[in-house]
Structure formats: C-alpha cells, structure tokens
C-alpha positions in Angstrom: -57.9 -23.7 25.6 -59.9 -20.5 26.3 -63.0 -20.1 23.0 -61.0 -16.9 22.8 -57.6 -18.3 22.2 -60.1 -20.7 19.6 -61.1 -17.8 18.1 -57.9 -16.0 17.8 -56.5 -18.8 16.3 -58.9 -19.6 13.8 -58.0 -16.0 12.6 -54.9 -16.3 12.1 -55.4 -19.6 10.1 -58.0 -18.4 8.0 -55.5 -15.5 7.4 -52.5 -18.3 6.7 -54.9 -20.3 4.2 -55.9 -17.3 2.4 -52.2 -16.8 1.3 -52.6 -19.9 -0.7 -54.4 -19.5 -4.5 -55.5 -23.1 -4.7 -55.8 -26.3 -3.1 -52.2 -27.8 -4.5 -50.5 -24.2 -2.3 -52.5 -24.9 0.7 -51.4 -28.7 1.0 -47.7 -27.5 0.4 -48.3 -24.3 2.3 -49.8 -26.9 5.4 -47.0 -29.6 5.0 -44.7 -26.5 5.4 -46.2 -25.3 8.5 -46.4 -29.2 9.9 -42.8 -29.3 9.5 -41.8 -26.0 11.1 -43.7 -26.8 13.7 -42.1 -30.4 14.5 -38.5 -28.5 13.9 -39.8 -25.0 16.8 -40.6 -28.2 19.1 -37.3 -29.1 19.7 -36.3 -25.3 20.8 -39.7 -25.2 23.1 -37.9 -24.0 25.9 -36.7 -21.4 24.2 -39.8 -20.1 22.7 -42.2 -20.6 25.4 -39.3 -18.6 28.0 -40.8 -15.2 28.7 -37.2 -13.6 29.7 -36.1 -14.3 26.1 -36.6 -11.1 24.2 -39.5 -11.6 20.8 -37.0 -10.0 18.5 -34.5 -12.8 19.4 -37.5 -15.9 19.3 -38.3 -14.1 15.9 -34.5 -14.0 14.7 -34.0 -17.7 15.7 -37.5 -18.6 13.8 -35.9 -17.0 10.5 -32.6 -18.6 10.9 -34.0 -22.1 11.3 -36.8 -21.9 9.0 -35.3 -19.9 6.0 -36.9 -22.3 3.4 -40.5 -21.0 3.3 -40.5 -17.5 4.0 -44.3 -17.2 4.0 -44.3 -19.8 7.3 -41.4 -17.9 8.6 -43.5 -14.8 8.9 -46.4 -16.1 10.2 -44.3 -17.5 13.0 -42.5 -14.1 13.5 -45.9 -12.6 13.1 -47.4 -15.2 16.3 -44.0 -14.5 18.2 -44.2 -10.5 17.8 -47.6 -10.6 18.9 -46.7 -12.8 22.1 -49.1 -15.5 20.6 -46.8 -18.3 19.6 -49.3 -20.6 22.3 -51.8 -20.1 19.8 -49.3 -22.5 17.4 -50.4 -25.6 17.7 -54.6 -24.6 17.0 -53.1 -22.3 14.2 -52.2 -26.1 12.8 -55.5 -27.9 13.1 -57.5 -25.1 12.3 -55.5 -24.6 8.8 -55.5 -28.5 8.9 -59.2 -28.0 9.4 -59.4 -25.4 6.6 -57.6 -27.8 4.0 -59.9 -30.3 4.0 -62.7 -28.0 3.3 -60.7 -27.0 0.7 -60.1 -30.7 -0.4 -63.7 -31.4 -0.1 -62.8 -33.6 3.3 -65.2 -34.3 6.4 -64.0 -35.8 9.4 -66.0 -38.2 11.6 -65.4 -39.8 14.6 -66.2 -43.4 15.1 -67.2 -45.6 17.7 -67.8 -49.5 17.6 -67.7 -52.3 20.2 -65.1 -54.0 19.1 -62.2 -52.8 16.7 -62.9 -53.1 13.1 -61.4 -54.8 9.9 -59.6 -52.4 7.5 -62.0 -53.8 5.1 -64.9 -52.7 7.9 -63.4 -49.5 7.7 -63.4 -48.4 4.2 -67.0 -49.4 4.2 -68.0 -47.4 7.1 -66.0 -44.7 5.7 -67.7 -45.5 1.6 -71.2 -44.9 3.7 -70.3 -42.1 5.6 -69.3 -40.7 2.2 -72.2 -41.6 0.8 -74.3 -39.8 3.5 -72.2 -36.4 3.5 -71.6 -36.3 -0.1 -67.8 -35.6 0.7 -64.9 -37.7 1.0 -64.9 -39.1 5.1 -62.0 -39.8 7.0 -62.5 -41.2 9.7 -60.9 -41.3 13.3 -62.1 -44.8 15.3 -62.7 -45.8 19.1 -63.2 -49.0 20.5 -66.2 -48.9 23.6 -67.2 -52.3 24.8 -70.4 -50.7 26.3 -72.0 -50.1 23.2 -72.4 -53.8 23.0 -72.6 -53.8 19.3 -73.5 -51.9 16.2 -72.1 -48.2 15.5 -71.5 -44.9 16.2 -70.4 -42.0 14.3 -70.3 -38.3 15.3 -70.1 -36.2 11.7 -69.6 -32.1 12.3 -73.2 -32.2 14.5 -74.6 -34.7 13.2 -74.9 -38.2 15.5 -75.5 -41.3 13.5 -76.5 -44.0 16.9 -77.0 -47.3 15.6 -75.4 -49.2 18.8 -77.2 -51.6 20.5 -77.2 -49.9 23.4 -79.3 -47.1 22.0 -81.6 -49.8 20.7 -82.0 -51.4 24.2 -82.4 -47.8 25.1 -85.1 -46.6 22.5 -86.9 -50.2 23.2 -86.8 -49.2 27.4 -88.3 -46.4 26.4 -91.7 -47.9 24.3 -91.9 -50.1 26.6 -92.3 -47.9 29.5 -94.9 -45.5 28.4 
C-alpha cells in the first residue's frame, strides 16, 4: 500500500474513533466495523467493480448493514469518495487506535523454538513490565537465532538471541 493510501486511511480512522465518547463505544464501535467488514467481503465483487455506479455500492452498504448506522455511513462515506480500498487499513488503524485507547501495546516476538503458553504470559508479564502498558504479543518461530529472544516493541528492539551474542562477541574479538 502506497504511505499515501496509509495516510489517508489513518484519517479517516482517527475520524471513525473520534465518533466514539469512551473506550466501552470504541470497542463496540470497532467490533461493529469488524463485522461489516467480514459481511462487504462476501459482495467484494461487487464493491471493488468500477462499472457499478457509487450510489448503488452505497445503497447496497445501507441495506445490508442497517444495524449501526454510524458504520453504514462511514462505509457510504469511503464508497462516495471512491476509497472503499482504503477498507481494510481503515480497520487496523482504528484497531490500532483502540488499543491506545485501551492502554495496549503490541510487540512482535521472535524465539528459536516455539514457546509454552506459560513462556508466553511471561514474556508478555515483562514486556509489560518494560512498557508500562498491557503487551500483546504476536510470536514467530526462527531456528537461526539459535536461542534466546527477540522482541520488536513500536521502535524499540529488545535482541537477546544468541545469535546477536555470537555477533557482539565476533565483534570484541576482532578489534
């Protein structure tokens, strides 16, 4: 996706979240969009066909999603605009936006070998502990780390694999 479309999107999300007065409206305003956009999915070719006319995309958005009116319109609003591509980063940005709201960072994961759900939690109790904000985490299995743990936070990269150790010792040992 083109940092323009990013940006555009992340517009319209921050527009969508401000609709909502607290965090309790934002999770139900989110779970709302989640949903419309699983049910648009199965009508794709009929949203993404440029020879079907926006008023008639927009008509069949408000038929079939006539339970939250507030996602209805930003849907019409993407469709009028011609940027109902933008859909799908709308959702993670407003996902994105909820867990600020929630007090949620996300951190990607990387060990050696797959981990215990017990390992987990305690990863994810120290990542915690480190951001001051409730982690969840997404994990990857690399066998070239060779052991220990990686964890990518926002911009912050916490190395403590093996393979960086070998690396960092390489590097002492060559100067």
């Amino acid at each position: 996706m083109k940092s323009t479309d990013r940006i555009l999107a992340q517009r319209y999300a921050k527009a969508f979240d401000a609709l909502s007065g607290n965090t309790e409206q934002a999770q139900a305003r989110f779970d709302a969009l989640l949903a419309a956009t699983e049910v648009l999915k199965q009508a794709q070719t009929l949203m993404a066909d440029p020879a079907v006319a926006s008023a008639e995309k927009v008509a069949f958005a408000q038929e079939v999603l006539q339970e939250d009116k507030t996602v209805a319109c930003f849907i019409s609003v993407l469709l009028e605009a011609k940027r109902y591509y933008l859909l799908e980063e709308c959702l993670r940005q407003v996902y994105d936006l909820l867990d600020q709201r929630l007090g949620i960072v996300r951190a990607k994961v990387k060990t050696a070998f797959a981990l215990t759900e017990e390992q987990k939690k305690k990863v994810e109790e120290a990542l915690s502990s480190f951001t001051g904000k409730k982690a969840r985490a997404q994990y990857e299995t690399d066998a070239a780390l060779l052991g220990g743990i990686c964890a990518q936070v926002g911009d912050v990269l916490i190395d403590g694999t093996l393979k960086r150790r070998f690396e960092k010792l390489r590097e002492e040992l060559t100067k």
